[in-house]
C-alpha positions, 0 to 999 in steps of 0.5 A, a space after each residue: 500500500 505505500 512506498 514500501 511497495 512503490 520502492 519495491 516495484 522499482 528495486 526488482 525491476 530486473 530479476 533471475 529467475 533460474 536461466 531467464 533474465 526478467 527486464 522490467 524497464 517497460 513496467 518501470 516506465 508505465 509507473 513513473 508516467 503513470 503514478 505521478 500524473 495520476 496522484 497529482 490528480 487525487 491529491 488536488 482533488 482529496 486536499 479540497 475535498 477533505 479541507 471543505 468537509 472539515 470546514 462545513 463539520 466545523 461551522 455548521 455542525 456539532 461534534 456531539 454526533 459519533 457519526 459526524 465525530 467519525 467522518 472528521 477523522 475520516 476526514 484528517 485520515 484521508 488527508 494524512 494518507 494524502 500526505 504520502 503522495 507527492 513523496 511517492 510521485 516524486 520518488 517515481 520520478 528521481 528516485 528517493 534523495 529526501 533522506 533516510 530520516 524523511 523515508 522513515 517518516 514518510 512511510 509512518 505516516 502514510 501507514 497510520 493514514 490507511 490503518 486509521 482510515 479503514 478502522 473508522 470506516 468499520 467503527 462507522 458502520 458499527 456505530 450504525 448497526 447499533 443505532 439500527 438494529 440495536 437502538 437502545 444499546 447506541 447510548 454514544 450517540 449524543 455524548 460528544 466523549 465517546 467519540 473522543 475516546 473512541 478517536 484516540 484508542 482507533 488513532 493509538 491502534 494505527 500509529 501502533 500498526 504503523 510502528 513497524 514501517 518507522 523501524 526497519 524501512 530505510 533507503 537502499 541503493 538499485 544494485 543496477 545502479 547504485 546512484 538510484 536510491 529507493 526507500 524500502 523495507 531492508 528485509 525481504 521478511 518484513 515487505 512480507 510481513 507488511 503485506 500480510 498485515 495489511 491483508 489480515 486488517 483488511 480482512 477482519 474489518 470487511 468481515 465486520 462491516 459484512 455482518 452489521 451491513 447484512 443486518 442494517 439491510 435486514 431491519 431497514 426493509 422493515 422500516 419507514 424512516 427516510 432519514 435514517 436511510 439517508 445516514 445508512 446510504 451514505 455511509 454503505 456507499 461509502 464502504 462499498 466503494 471503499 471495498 471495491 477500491 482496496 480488494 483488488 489491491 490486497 488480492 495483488 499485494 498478496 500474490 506479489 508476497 507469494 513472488 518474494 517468498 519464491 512459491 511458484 508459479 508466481 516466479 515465473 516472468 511473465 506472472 510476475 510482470 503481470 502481476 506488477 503491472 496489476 500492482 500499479 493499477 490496482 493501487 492507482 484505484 485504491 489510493 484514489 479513495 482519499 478524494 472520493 468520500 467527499 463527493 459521495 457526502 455531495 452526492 448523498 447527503 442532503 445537508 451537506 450539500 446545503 451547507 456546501 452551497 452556503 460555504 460557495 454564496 458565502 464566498 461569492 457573497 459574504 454579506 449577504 450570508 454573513 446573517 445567515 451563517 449566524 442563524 445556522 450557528 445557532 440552530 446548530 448549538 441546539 442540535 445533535 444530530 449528524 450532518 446528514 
C-alpha cells in the first residue's frame, strides 16, 4: 500500500529467475508516467475535498454526533494518507534523495493514514448497526466523549500498526545502479510481513462491516424512516466503494508476497510482470479513495450539500450570508444530530 511497495516495484525491476533474465524497464516506465500524473490528480482533488468537509463539520455542525465525530477523522485520515503522495510521485520520478530520516517518516505516516482510515470506516458502520438494529444499546450517540475516546484508542491502534514501517524501512541503493536510491523495507521478511498485515486488517474489518451491513439491510426493509436511510446510504456507499477500491489491491499485494517468498508459479516472468503491472493499477484505484468520500457526502447527503452551497454564496457573497451563517450557528448549538 505505500512506498514500501512503490520502492519495491522499482528495486526488482530486473530479476533471475533460474536461466531467464526478467527486464522490467517497460513496467518501470508505465509507473513513473503513470503514478505521478495520476496522484497529482487525487491529491488536488482529496486536499479540497477533505479541507471543505472539515470546514462545513466545523461551522455548521456539532461534534456531539459519533457519526459526524467519525467522518472528521475520516476526514484528517484521508488527508494524512494524502500526505504520502507527492513523496511517492516524486520518488517515481528521481528516485528517493529526501533522506533516510524523511523515508522513515514518510512511510509512518502514510501507514497510520490507511490503518486509521479503514478502522473508522468499520467503527462507522458499527456505530450504525447499533443505532439500527440495536437502538437502545447506541447510548454514544449524543455524548460528544465517546467519540473522543473512541478517536484516540482507533488513532493509538494505527500509529501502533504503523510502528513497524518507522523501524526497519530505510533507503537502499538499485544494485543496477547504485546512484538510484529507493526507500524500502531492508528485509525481504518484513515487505512480507507488511503485506500480510495489511491483508489480515483488511480482512477482519470487511468481515465486520459484512455482518452489521447484512443486518442494517435486514431491519431497514422493515422500516419507514427516510432519514435514517439517508445516514445508512451514505455511509454503505461509502464502504462499498471503499471495498471495491482496496480488494483488488490486497488480492495483488498478496500474490506479489507469494513472488518474494519464491512459491511458484508466481516466479515465473511473465506472472510476475503481470502481476506488477496489476500492482500499479490496482493501487492507482485504491489510493484514489482519499478524494472520493467527499463527493459521495455531495452526492448523498442532503445537508451537506446545503451547507456546501452556503460555504460557495458565502464566498461569492459574504454579506449577504454573513446573517445567515449566524442563524445556522445557532440552530446548530441546539442540535445533535449528524450532518446528514
Amino acid at each position: 500500500m505505500t512506498g514500501q511497495n512503490d520502492s519495491e516495484q522499482e528495486y526488482d525491476y530486473s530479476e533471475d529467475y533460474g536461466s531467464e533474465i526478467c527486464n522490467k524497464t517497460d513496467v518501470v516506465r508505465f509507473g513513473s508516467i503513470a503514478t505521478p500524473m495520476f496522484f497529482s490528480a487525487v491529491i488536488a482533488l482529496s486536499l479540497v475535498g477533505n479541507v471543505l468537509v472539515l470546514a462545513i463539520l466545523v461551522l455548521y455542525e456539532t461534534l456531539r454526533s459519533l457519526t459526524n465525530t467519525f467522518i472528521l477523522n475520516l476526514a484528517l485520515s484521508d488527508l494524512v494518507f494524502t500526505f504520502g503522495l507527492p513523496f511517492w510521485a516524486y520518488d517515481h520520478l528521481w528516485g528517493w534523495t529526501l533522506g533516510e530520516e524523511a523515508c522513515k517518516a514518510v512511510n509512518f505516516v502514510f501507514y497510520a493514514g490507511y490503518y486509521s482510515s479503514i478502522v473508522f470506516l468499520t467503527m462507522m458502520t458499527i456505530h450504525r448497526y447499533l443505532a439500527v438494529v440495536h437502538p437502545l444499546a447506541d447510548f454514544g450517540t449524543s455524548k460528544c466523549c465517546y467519540g473522543i475516546i473512541a478517536s484516540i484508542i482507533i488513532w493509538m491502534v494505527s500509529f501502533s500498526a504503523a510502528i513497524p514501517s518507522l523501524l526497519y524501512t530505510k533507503v537502499l541503493e538499485d544494485p543496477h545502479d547504485p546512484s538510484v536510491l529507493y526507500c524500502t523495507y531492508d528485509d525481504i521478511n518484513w515487505k512480507t510481513a507488511s503485506a500480510f498485515q495489511q491483508n489480515v486488517v483488511f480482512v477482519v474489518a470487511f468481515s465486520v462491516i459484512a455482518f452489521c451491513y447484512g443486518n442494517i439491510l435486514s431491519t431497514i426493509l422493515r422500516s419507514r424512516s427516510h432519514s435514517r436511510h439517508r445516514t445508512v446510504k451514505l455511509i454503505f456507499t461509502i464502504v462499498v466503494v471503499f471495498f471495491v477500491g482496496w480488494a483488488p489491491y490486497n488480492t495483488v499485494i498478496f500474490l506479489r508476497s507469494m513472488t518474494n517468498l519464491s512459491v511458484s508459479p508466481f516466479t515465473q516472468c511473465e506472472i510476475s510482470t503481470g502481476l506488477d503491472y496489476g500492482f500499479y493499477v490496482c493501487r492507482m484505484i485504491a489510493f484514489s479513495h482519499c478524494c472520493l468520500n467527499p463527493v459521495f457526502y455531495v452526492f448523498v447527503g442532503i445537508k451537506f450539500r446545503s451547507h456546501l452551497k452556503m460555504i460557495l454564496r458565502g464566498i461569492c457573497q459574504p454579506q449577504a450570508t454573513g446573517e445567515t451563517y449566524r442563524r445556522n450557528s445557532r440552530l446548530n448549538s441546539h442540535s445533535h444530530g449528524s450532518m446528514y
